[in-house]
N, C-alpha and C positions, 0 to 999 in steps of 0.2 A: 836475473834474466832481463836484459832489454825489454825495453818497450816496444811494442810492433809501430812499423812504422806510420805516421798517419796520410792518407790521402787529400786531397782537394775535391768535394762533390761540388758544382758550384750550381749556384742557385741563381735564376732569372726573375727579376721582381722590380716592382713598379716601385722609384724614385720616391715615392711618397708613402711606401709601405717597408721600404727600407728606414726612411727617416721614423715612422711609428715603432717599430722594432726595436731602435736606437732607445726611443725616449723611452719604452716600456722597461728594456734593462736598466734605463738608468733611473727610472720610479719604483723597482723589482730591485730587493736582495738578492733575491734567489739564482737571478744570472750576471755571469761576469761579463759575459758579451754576447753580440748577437750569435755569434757560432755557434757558444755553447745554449743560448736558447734554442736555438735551430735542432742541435742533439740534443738537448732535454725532450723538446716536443715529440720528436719522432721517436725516439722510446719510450715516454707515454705512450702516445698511440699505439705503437709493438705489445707495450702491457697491456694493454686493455683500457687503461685511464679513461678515452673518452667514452668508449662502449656507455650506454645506457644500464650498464651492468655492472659497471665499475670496473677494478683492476682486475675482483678475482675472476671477471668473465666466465663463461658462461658455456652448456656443452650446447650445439644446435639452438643458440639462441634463445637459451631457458637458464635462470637463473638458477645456479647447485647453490646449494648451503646443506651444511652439517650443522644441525637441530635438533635435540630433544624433543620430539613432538610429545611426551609422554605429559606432561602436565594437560596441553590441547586436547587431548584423546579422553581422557578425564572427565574436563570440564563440558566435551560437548556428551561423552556420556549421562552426564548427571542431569542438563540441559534435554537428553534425550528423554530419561527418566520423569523429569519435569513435567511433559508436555504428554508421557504417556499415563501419568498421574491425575492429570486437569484434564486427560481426554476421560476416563473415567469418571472424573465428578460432573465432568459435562453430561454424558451419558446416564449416569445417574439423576441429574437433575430432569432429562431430558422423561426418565421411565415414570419420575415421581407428577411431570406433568398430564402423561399420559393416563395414570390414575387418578387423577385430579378433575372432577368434572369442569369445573368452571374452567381451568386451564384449555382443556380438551373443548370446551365451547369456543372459547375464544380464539383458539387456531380454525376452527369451524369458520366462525364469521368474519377471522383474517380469508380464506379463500375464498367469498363470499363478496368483500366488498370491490371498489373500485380500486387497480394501481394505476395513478397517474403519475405525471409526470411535474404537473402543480396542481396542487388541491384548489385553484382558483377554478382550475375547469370543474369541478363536482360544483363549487358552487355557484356558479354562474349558469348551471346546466339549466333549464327553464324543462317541467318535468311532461313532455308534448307524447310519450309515449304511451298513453293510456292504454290498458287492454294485454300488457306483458304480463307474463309467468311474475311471480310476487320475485324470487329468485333470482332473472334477468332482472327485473326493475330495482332492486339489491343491489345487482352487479353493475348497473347503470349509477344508480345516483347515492348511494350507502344513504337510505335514510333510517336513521336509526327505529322512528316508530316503527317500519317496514320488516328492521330486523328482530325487531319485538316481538309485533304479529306474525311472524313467519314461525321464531321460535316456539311462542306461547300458544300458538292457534291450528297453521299449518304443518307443523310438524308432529310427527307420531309419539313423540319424547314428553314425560311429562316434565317440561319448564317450565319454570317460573319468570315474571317479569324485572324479580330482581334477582335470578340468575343470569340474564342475558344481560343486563348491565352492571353486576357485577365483571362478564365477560367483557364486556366490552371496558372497563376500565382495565381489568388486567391487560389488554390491549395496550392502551394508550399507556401506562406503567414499563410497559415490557419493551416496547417500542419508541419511545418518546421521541426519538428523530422522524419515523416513518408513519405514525399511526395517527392523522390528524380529526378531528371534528370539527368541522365548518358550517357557520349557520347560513339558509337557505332563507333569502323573501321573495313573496312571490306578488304579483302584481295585487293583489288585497293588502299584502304585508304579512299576509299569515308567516310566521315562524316556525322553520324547520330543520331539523342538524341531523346533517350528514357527516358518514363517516368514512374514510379513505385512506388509502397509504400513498403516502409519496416514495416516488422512485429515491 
């Protein structure tokens, strides 16, 4: 069968993007002349070549592929598995600290004290509020004698004073980022520590 016969499209182009073309086929195996770069390019392009999607393009501009998802499906089940596994011993750690007095104290006098935002303001605070709820004055300045006496005196509970500082270490253990104690001087220099959580 003959060859169809070919036509002449011709192309308008700037003098110096002619001369680029030239030099590209002639640093390029791949084209024998600029013609045939001219028709290679625009049948790339017809395939898909430049698409962001490649050649095998793409339906409505989403990327198809034929995939075994079956290993993926798997792995994020078992993943799923994982994390429903660790939410239980979360859970469970979380019921063992609920029985736990010292535990259950120490969440007590985490709502209790001061959240700031730097522990410099609890201690820098100069203590001028004389006459608060022992409670507010807690939630003002976390001074830990304060939260001693609240526990061991104020309150209906019978605690101990080395239950609330056992609590209060489990605190600072449990929290080491956010649970600081900061010492407090006061214009005598009396010595005082406070306790607070940082944001």
């Amino acid at each position: 069968m003959p060859e169809p016969k070919r036509v002449t499209v011709p192309v308008r182009v700037h003098p110096d993007t002619r001369d680029d073309w030239h030099d590209y086929v002639e640093k390029e195996n791949e084209w024998e002349s600029v013609s045939d770069l001219i028709r290679g390019s625009v049948e790339r392009e017809i395939d898909g070549w430049y698409s962001p999607y490649g050649p095998a393009g793409g339906v409505n501009g989403e990327l198809t592929a034929n995939v075994d998802l079956g290993p993926v499906m798997d792995q994020l089940e078992t993943i799923s598995d994982d994390i429903g596994n660790l939410d239980r011993r979360m859970s469970d750690i979380e019921q063992s600290k609920i029985n736990d007095p010292i535990a259950r104290l120490a969440m007590e006098i985490r709502e209790m004290i001061p959240l700031v935002d730097d522990s410099d303001i609890v201690k820098n605070l100069d203590p001028s509020e004389a006459g608060l709820p022992i409670h507010e004055y807690i939630g003002t300045y976390g001074d830990v004698e304060d939260i001693i006496l609240y526990y061991t005196e104020e309150d209906e509970r019978d605690v101990t004073e080395m239950q609330v500082r056992q609590a209060i270490d489990r605190l600072k253990n449990d929290l080491p980022g956010s649970i600081e104690i900061v010492t407090y001087r006061d214009e005598n220099q009396k010595v005082s520590k406070r306790l607070c959580e940082v944001r």
